[in-house]
Rosetta silent file (secondary structure, phi, psi, omega in degrees, C-alpha in Angstrom):
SEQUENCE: XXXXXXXXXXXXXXXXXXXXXXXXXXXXXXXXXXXXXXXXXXXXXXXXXXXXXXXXXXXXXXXXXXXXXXXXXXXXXXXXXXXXXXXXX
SCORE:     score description
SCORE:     0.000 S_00000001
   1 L     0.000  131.157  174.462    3.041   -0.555   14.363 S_00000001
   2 E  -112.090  139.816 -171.428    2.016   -2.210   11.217 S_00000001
   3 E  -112.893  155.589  171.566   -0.453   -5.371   11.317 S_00000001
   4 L  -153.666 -178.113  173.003   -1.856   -7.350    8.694 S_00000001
   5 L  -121.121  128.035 -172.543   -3.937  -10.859    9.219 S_00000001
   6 H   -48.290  -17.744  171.151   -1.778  -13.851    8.592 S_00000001
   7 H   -87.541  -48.285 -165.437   -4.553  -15.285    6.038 S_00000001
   8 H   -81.201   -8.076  149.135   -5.068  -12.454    4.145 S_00000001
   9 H   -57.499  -85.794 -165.151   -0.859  -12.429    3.887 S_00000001
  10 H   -52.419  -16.682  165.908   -1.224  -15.526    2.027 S_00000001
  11 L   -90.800   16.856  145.786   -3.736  -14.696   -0.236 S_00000001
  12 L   -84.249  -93.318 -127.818   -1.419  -11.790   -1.662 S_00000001
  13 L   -52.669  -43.765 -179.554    1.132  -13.600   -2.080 S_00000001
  14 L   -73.337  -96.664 -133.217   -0.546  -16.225   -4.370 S_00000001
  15 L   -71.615  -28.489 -167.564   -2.615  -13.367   -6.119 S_00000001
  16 L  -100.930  -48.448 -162.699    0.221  -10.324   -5.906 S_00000001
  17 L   113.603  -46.896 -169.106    3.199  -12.045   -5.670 S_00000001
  18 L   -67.501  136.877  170.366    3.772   -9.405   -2.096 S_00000001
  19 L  -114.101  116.832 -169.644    3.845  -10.606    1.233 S_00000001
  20 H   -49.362  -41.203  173.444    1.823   -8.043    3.488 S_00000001
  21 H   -56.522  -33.216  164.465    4.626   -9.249    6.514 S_00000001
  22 H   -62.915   -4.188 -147.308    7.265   -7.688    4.093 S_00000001
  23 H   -87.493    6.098  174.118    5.681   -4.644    4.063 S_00000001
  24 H   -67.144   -3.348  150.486    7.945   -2.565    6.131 S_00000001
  25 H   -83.540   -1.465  172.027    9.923   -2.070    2.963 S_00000001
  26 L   -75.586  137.399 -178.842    7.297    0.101    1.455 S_00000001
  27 L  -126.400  113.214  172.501    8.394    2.999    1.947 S_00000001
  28 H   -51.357  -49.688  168.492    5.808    5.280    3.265 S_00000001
  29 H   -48.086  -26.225 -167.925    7.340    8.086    4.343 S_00000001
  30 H  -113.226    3.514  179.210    8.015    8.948    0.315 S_00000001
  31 L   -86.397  141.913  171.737    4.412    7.858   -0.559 S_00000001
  32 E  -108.396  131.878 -154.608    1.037    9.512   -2.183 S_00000001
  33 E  -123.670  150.569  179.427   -1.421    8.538   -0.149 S_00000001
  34 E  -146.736  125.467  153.794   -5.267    9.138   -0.925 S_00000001
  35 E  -119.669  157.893 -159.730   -8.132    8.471    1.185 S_00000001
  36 E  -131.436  170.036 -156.517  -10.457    6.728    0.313 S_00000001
  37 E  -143.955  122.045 -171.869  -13.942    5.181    2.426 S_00000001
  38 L  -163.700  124.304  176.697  -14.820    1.966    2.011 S_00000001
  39 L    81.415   34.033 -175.904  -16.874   -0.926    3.794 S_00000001
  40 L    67.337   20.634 -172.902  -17.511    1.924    6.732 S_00000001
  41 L  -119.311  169.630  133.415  -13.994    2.201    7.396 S_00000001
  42 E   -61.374  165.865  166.207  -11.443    5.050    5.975 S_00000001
  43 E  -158.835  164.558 -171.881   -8.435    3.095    4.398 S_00000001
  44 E  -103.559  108.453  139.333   -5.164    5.027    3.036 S_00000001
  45 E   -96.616  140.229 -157.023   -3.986    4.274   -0.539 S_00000001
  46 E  -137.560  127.674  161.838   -0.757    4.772   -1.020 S_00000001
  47 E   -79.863  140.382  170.258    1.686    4.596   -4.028 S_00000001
  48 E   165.514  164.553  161.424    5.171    4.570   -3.380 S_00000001
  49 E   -43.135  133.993 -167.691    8.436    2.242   -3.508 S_00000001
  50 E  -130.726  147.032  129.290    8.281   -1.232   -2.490 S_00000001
  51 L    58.560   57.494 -148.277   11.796   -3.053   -3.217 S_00000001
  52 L     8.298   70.127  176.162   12.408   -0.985   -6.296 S_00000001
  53 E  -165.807  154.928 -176.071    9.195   -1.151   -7.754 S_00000001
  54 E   -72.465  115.091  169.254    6.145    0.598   -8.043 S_00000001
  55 E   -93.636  141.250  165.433    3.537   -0.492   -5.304 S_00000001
  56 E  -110.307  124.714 -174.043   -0.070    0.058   -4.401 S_00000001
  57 E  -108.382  176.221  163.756   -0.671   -0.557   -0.856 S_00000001
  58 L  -138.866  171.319 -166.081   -4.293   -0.219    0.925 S_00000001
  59 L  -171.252  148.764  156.998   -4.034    0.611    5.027 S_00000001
  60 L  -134.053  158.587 -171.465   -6.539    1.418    7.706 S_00000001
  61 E  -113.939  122.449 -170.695   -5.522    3.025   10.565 S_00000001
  62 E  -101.774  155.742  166.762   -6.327    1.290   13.989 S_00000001
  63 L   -28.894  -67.021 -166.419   -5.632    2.527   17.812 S_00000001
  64 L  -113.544   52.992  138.939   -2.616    0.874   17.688 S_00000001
  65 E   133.230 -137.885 -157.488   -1.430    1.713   14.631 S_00000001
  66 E  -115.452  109.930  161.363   -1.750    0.903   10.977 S_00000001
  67 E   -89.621  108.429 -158.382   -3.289   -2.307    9.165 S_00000001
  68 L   -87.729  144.927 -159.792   -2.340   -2.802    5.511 S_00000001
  69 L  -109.176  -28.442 -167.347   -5.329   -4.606    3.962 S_00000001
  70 L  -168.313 -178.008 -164.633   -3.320   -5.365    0.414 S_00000001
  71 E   172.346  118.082  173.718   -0.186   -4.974   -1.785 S_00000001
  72 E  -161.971  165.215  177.264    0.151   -5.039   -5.100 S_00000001
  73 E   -59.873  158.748 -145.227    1.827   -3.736   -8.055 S_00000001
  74 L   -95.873  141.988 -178.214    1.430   -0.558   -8.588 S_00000001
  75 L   -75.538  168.308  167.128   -1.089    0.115  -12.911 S_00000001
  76 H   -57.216  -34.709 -175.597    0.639    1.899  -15.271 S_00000001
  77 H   -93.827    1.945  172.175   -1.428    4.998  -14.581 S_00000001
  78 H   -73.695  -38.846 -173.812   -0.857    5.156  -10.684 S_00000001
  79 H   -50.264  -47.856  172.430    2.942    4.990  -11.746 S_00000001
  80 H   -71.454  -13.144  172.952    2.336    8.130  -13.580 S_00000001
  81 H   -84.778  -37.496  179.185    0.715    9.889  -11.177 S_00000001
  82 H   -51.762  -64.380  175.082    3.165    8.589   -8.518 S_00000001
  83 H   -41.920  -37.277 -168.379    5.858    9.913  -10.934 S_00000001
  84 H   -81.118  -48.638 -155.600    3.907   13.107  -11.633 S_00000001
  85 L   -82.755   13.341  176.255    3.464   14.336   -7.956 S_00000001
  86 L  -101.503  -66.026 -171.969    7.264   13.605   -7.166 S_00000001
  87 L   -71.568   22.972 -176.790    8.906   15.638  -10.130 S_00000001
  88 L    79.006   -5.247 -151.523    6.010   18.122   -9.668 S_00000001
  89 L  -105.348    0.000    0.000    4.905   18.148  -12.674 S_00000001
């Protein structure tokens, strides 16, 4: 199950443009994910397709299940590394 908090949805949207409630179109399963530790928590980031477009997501993972923290477009150099670890290269 993915969660987010209904405030911090609206402040993406006004700064990202992304609505955190949408985010079940990221698609994870195809994503490179890195963790990273931060405010005493683990959190996931993960690159990957959002609506054809490159996304950066942030995530923590809770009992019951995963809370994305943020959404936003994905910089130019996460695209290339997103791009690099798919073709392999």
């Amino acid at each position: 199950m993915l969660s987010f908090d209904p405030r911090k949805n609206e402040k993406n949207i006004k700064k990202h443009g992304l609505a955190l409630a949408d985010a079940h179109l990221f698609d994870f399963e195809g994503s490179i994910d890195e963790v990273q530790f931060e405010e005493g928590e683990e959190r996931i980031k993960a690159l990957g397709e959002w609506d054809r477009q490159f996304v950066a997501v942030v995530v923590y993972v809770q009992r019951e299940g995963q809370h994305i923290i943020s959404a936003r477009r994905a910089e130019r150099k996460e695209i290339l590394t997103y791009v690099r670890a798919k073709s392999g290269a």
